[in-house]
C-alpha positions as CSV (number, residue, x, y, z in Angstrom):
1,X,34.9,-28.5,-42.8
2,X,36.3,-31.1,-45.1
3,X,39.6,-28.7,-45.8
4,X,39.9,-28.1,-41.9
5,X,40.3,-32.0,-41.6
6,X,42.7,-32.5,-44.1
7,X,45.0,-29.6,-43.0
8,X,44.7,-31.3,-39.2
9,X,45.5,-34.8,-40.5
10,X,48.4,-33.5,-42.8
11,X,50.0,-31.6,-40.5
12,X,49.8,-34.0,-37.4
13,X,51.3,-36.1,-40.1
14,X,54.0,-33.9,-41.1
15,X,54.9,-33.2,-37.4
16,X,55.0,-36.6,-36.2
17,X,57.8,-37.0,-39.1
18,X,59.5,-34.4,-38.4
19,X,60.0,-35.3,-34.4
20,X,61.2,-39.3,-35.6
21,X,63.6,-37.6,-38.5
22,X,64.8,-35.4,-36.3
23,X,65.5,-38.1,-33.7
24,X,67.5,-39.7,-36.6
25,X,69.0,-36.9,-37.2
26,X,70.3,-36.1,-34.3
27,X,72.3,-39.3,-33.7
28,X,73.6,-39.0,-37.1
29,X,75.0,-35.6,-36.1
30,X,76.5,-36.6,-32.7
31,X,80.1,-38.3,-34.2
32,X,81.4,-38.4,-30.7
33,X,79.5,-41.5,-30.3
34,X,81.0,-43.8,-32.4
35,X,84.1,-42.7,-30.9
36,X,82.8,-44.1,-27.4
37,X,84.5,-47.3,-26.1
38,X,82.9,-50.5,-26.8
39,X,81.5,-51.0,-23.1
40,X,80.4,-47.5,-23.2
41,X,78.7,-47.5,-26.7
42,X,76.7,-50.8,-25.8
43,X,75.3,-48.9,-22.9
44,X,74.5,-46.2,-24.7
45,X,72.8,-48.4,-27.8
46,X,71.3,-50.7,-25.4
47,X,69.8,-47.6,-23.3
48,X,68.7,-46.1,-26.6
49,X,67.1,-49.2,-27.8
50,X,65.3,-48.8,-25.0
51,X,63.8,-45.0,-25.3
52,X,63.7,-45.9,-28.4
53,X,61.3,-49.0,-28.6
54,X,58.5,-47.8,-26.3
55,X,58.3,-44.3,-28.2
56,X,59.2,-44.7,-31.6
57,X,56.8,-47.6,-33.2
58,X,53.9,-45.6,-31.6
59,X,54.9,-42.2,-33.2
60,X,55.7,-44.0,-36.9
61,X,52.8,-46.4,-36.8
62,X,50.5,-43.7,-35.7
63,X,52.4,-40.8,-38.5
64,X,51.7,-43.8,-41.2
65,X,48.1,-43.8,-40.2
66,X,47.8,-39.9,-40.7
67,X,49.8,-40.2,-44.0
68,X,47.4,-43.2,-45.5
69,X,44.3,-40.4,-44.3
70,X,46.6,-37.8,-45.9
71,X,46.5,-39.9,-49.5
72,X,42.9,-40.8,-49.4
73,X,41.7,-37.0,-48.8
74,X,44.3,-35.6,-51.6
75,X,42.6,-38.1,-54.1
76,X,40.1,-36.1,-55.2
77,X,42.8,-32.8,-55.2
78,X,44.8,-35.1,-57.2
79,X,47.7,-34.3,-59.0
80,X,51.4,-32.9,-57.3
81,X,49.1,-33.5,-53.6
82,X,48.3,-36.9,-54.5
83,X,51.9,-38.2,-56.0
84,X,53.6,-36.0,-53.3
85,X,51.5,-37.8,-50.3
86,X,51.8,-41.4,-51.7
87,X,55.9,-40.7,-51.5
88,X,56.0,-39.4,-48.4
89,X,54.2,-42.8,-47.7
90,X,56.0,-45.2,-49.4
91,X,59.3,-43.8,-47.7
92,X,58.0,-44.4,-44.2
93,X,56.8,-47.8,-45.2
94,X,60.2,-48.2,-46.5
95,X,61.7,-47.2,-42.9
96,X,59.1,-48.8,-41.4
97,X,60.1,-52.1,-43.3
98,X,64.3,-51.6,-43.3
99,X,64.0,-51.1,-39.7
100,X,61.7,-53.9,-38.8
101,X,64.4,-56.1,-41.1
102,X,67.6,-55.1,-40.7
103,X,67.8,-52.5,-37.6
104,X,65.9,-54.4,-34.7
105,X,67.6,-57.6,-35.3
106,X,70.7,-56.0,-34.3
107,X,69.1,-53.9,-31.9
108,X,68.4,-56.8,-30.3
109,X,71.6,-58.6,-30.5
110,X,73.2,-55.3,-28.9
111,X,70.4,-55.6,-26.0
112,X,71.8,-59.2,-25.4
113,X,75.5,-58.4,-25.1
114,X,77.1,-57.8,-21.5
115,X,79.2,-54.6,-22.0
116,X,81.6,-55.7,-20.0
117,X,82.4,-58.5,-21.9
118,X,81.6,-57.8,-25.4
119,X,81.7,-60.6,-27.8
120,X,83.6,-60.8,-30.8
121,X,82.4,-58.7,-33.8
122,X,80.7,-56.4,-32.2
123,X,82.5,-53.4,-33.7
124,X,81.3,-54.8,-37.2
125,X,77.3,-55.3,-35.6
126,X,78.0,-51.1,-34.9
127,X,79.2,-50.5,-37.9
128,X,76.2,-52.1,-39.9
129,X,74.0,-50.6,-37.6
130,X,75.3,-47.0,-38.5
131,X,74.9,-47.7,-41.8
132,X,71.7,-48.7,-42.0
133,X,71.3,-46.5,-39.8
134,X,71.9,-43.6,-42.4
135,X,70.0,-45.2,-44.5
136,X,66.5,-44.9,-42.6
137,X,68.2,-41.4,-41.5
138,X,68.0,-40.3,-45.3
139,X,64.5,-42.0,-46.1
140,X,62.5,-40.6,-42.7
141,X,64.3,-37.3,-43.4
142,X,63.2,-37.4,-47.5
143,X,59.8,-38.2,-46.4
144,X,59.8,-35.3,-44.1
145,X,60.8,-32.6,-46.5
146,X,58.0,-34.4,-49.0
147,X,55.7,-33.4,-46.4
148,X,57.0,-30.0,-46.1
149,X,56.1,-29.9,-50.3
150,X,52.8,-30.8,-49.5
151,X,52.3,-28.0,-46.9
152,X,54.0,-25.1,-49.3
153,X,51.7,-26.1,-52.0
154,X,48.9,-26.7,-50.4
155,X,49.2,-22.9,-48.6
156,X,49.6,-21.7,-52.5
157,X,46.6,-23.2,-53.8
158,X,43.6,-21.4,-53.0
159,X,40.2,-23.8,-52.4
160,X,42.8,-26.7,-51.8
């Protein structure tokens, strides 16, 4: 039963990571928006901050939850499992962290602005955002194909 648990709780885990990188991802890979004019890429931000904020702290705080489950059950497997788990962790706590610290701050600087009358700077609060934003892109995303490790090898080794 024990194996049955883990494989649940690892790949809840993994697919929870996989929908927020892919979000990530996604905006990453859609250039066209930073091309938007500055009324209509607050609209957008501020609209996405809103999606955003009711969906995404649930889906990373609750992935988190499966991953610190997911390092407790591959102690005793130790080894590649154990290190491979405690990664994936440690870069969702780290996206968990740089977002709390440096992306909601100006998430919530954009949510104050009037797009019609934008103040100055903004173009430079959108350009750190988007690099930060690549940032947490890259760490959700390393963390993801971690998990994806820990899948393959787990499927090779027989008795897990």
């Amino acid at each position: 039963m024990r194996p049955l648990v883990f494989d649940v709780v690892r790949i809840g885990a993994t697919a929870l990571l996989g929908l927020f990188a892919g979000g990530l991802v996604f905006t990453v890979l859609a250039p066209s928006l930073r091309s938007l004019p500055g009324a209509a890429y607050v609209r957008y931000w501020q609209a996405l901050n809103a999606d955003y904020g009711r969906a995404m702290p649930v889906l990373l705080l609750t992935c988190l939850a499966l991953l610190l489950v997911t390092c407790v059950m591959s102690y005793s497997r130790g080894g590649p499992l154990l290190w491979l788990s405690v990664l994936a962790s440690a870069l969702v706590v780290a996206t968990i962290v740089l977002t709390l610290a440096k992306l909601d701050p100006l998430n919530r600087l954009a949510d104050s602005w009037n797009p019609d009358q934008l103040p100055d700077g903004w173009a430079d609060a959108r350009t750190q955002w988007w690099n930060l934003h690549l940032a947490r892109t890259a760490m959700a995303t390393a963390a993801f194909l971690v998990l994806l490790a820990v899948q393959i090898l787990t499927a090779a080794r027989p008795g897990r």
